[in-house]
N, C-alpha and C positions, 0 to 999 in steps of 0.2 A: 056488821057493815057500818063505815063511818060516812060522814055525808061532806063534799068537800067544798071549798070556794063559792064554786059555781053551781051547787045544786044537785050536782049528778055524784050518784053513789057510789065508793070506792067497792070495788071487787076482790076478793080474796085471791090470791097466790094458786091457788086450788084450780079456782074457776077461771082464770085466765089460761092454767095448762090445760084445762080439758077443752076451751075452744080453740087454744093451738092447734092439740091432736087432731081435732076434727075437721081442721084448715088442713091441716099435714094430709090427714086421710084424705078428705075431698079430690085437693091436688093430687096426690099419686091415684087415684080414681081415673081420674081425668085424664094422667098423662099415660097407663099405661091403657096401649089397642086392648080394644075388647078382641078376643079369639074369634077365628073366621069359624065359620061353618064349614063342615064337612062339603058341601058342595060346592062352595069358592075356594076351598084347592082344589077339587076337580077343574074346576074349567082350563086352567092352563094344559093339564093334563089331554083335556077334551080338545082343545086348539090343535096342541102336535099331532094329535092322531087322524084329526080333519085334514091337517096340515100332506103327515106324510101320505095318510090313501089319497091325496092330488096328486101328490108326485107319483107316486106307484100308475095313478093313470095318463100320467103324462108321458112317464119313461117306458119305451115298449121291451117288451119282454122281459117283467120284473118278476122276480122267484118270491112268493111269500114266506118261504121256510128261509132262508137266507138271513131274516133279519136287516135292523136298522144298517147294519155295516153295511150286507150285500147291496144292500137297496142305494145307500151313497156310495158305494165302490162303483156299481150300477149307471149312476146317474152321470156321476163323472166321466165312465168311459161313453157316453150319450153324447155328452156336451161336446167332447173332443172328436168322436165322428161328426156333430152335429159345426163343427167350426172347421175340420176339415172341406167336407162339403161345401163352403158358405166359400171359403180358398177355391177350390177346383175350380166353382161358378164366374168365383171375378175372374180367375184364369182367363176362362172360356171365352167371357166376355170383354176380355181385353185382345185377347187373339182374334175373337172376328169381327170387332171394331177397325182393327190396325189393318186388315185383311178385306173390308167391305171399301175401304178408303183410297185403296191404292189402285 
């Protein structure tokens, strides 16, 4: 090793590529995620199922053997009696408003 200008000692061609590499390695270290654990992909998994047993207890008369389809096939025909109903009522209340008035 030769000693230059300023004092400070020229470096081999060598030792320069190996603290490349080692910058190269660090960086790709760093950039890629570390692997989840087996139980941080559970939890998404863990959400839908808290997820759909609410709905199973919200929607009445759900088949558990039916599966995720029956259960939204299910929910949907719910909703559509449940907006029917909600229709009828303003009906009502529009008929014996116009009817208490006169």
């Amino acid at each position: 090793m030769g000693v230059t200008l300023e004092g400070q000692r020229k470096e081999s061609i060598w030792v320069l590529m190996r603290r490349q590499r080692a910058r190269r390695a660090l960086v790709k270290k760093i950039m890629i995620r570390p692997r989840k654990s087996v139980e941080a992909s559970r939890r998404p998994c863990r959400a839908i199922h808290r997820r759909v047993k609410t709905l199973k207890e919200l929607v009445p008369n759900t088949k558990t053997s039916e599966g995720l389809d029956g259960l939204f096939r299910q929910t949907a025909d719910y909703i559509l009696a449940l907006e029917m109903k909600v229709r009828v009522m303003q009906t009502m209340v529009q008929v014996l408003t116009e009817t208490d008035c006169v």
